[in-house]
N, C-alpha and C positions, 0 to 999 in steps of 0.2 A: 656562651662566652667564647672569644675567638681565642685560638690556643698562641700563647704568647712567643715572640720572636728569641731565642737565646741570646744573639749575639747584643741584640740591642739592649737590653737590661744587662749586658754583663761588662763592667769596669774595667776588664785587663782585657777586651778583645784587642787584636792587632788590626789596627786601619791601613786598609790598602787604597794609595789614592791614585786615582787617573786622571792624572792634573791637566794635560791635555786639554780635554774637554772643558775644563774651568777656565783654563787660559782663553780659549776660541771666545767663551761665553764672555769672558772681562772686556774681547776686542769688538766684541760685536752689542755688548752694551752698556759700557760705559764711553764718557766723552772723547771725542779723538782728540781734544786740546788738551788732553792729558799730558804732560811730559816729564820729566827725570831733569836732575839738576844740570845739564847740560843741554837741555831742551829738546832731545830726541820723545818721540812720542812712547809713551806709559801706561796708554787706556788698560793695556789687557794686564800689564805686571798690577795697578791697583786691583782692578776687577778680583785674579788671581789672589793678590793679598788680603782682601776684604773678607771672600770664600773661607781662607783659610785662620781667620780669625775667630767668625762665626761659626763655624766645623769646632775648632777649640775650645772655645767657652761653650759651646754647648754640650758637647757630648764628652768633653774631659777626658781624652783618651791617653793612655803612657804610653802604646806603642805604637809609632807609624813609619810609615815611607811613603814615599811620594817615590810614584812610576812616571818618566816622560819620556816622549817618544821622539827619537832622532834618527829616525832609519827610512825615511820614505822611499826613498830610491835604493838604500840599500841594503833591504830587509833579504835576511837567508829567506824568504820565500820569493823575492826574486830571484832566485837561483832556478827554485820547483819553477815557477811559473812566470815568466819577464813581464807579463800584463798585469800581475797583480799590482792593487793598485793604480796603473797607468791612467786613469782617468782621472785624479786627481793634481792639482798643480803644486807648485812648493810655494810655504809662505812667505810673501814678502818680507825683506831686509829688514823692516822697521819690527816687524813681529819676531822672526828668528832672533832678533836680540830681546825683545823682551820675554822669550822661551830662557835664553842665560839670565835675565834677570830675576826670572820667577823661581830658577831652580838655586840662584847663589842665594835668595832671600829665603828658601826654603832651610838649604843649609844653616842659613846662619841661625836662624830661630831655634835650630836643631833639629830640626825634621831629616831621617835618613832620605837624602835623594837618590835616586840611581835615573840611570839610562843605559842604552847601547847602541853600538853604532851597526849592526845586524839583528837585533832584537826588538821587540816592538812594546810599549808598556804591558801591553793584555800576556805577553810572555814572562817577564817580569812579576806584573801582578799573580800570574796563573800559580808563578815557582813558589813565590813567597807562603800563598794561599796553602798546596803541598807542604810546605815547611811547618805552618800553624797547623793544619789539618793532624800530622804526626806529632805536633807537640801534646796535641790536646790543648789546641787554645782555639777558642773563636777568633773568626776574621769577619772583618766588617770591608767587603771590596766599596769603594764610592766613587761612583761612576752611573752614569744613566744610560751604557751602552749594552745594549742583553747579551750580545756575544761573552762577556764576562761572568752572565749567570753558572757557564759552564764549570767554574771553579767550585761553583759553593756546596760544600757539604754537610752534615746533621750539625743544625744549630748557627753556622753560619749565615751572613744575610749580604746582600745588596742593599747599598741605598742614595736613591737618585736624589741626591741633595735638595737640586730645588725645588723637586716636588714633595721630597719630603715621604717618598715612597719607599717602604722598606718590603722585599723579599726573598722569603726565606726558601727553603728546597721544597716545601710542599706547596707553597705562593708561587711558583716558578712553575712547575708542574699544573698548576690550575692555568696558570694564564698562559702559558706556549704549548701547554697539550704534551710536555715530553720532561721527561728526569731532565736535571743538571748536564749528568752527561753524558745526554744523547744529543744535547745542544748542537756540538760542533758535525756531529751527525747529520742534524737537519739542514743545516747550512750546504752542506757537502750534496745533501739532491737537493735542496732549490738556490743552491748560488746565493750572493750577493752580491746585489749593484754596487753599495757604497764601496765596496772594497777590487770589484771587478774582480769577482769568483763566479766561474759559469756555472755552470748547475745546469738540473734536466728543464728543459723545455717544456711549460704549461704544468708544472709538478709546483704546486704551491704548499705553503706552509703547513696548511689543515693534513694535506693528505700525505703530508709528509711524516706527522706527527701521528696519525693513524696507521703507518705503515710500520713506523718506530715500536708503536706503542706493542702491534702484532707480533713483532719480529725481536724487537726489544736492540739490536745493534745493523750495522752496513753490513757485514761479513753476513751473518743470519736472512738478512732480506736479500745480498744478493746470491746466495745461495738458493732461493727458496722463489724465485722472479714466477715461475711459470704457477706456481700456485696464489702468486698474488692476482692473478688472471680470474681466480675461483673467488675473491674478497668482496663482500657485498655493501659494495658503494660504488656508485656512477662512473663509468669510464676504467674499470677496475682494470680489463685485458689491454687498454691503450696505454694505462701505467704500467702494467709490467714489459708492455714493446718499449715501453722511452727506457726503461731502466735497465734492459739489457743491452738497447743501441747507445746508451749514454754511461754504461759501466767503467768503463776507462775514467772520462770525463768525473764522474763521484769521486775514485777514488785520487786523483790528481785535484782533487776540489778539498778533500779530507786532508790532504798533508798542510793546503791554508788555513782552515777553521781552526785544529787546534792547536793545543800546547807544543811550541818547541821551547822546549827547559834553559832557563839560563843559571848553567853551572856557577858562573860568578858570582852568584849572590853569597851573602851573608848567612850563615843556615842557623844562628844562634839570634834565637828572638829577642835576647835580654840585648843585643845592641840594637835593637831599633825604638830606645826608651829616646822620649825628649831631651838631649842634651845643648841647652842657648847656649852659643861662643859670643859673649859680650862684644869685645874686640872686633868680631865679623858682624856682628847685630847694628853696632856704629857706622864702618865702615860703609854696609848697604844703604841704611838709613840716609846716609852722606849724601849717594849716589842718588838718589833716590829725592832727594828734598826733601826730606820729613822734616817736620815743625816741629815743636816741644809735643804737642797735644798728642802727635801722631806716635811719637817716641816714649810718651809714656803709659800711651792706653798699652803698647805692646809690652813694655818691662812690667807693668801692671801684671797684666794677663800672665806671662811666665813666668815671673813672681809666686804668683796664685798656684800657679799647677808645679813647681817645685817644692812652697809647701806641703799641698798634698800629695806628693809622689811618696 
């Protein structure tokens, strides 16, 4: 019998969401003749609303927030490094507005929203995760990006919505070869493209994750380079020349993988319960063009989950 998930059987975990990615997904597959009572296009705000309907009735969670991300060009880690990033573009006009659409519709349902204008969601998500971790409460991060595994601690999970994929710190560790958090570690010697983080040169994931696993932290491995010359796996002496000529590099690659803390946040869990502002619920709906149907499947739904709260 496979030893069961904590977070996911447990009713008062704290959902941490990376809306982000749900929005990308609403713009890239639902109709682009989607629009808003004013006929500006909508594909990704429904996309986005849809996600989070089904998130709700399904898993009936009391606490959440929704993390988004507004800092592309001006994330404190372009400060560390001006290229992070750089190979991505900004999203167009018609999306930027439905990212405000998805986050006032968030609020109004009562879903705690946040952002920042130098913080990134996965920082955000990371503080929050620290905050439940100390409470002693499970988090459930939901998101399908791994760089986030590196939050989760005993009992917490990941889970990739649409696939329906849920893992936990010892599911993490099977499938990437390395703890939680030695994640942002790994990232730090082999780089990442998506994000334009350099990393060592022909130093892949595998042996990254073998070197981790040997040394157990960066500090430890690069302390210990010439004896990784003596490790018995292929190319052993050539990974420890990359890792000394590329030591700078790691550790200027480690200040982007991970957490920079966002002091701002809320640190008392009991206000990230669902609370609907009727008034704002209208208002959006308004905006938005919702029909009777669409108006009441949602008062339906949070209806249901103030009962049982």
């Amino acid at each position: 019998m496979k030893p069961s998930i904590a977070a996911k059987s447990d009713p008062d975990a704290f959902y941490l969401i990376d809306s982000s990615i749900y929005i990308f997904r609403g713009w890239h597959s639902m109709p682009a003749s989607m629009t808003d009572n004013n006929g500006r296009p909508a594909n990704a705000t429904f996309g986005f609303i849809e996600f989070l309907y089904q998130l709700l009735s399904r898993r009936k969670p009391k606490l959440v927030a929704c993390a988004f991300d507004e800092s592309l060009n001006t994330s404190a880690r372009n400060d560390i490094y001006p290229l992070y990033k750089a190979n991505r573009t900004s999203a167009p006009p018609d999306l930027k507005n439905q990212f405000q659409q998805c986050k006032a519709f968030s609020q109004a349902i009562g879903l705690t929203s946040l952002s920042s204008g130098t913080l990134e969601a996965d920082d955000i998500i990371g503080t929050l995760a620290g905050i439940s971790q100390r409470d002693g409460t499970h988090c459930v991060i939901v998101s399908a990006d791994k760089d986030l595994c590196q939050f989760i601690g005993e009992g917490d999970a990941v889970w990739n919505f649409a696939r329906d994929l849920w893992l936990d710190a010892r599911l993490i560790e099977k499938r990437f070869g390395v703890r939680p958090q030695q994640i942002a570690d790994s990232l730090a010697i082999t780089g990442d493209k998506v994000d334009n983080i350099p990393g060592v040169p022909g130093v892949g994931t595998a042996t990254a994750a073998r070197l981790l696993v040997k040394w157990g932290n960066l500090t430890a491995l690069l302390d210990n380079t010439d004896k990784v010359a003596a490790m018995k796996f292929r190319g052993a002496s050539r990974v420890a020349a990359l890792l000394k000529e590329h030591a700078d590099t790691i550790w200027l690659s480690r200040q982007l993988t991970g957490l920079i803390p966002d002091h701002s946040v809320n640190p008392t869990l009991a206000d990230y319960r669902i609370t609907p502002d009727t008034e704002a619920m209208e208002t959006v709906f308004d905006q938005l063009g919702f029909n009777d149907k669409r108006r009441t499947r949602w008062h339906d739904l949070l209806n249901q989950h103030n009962a049982s709260a």
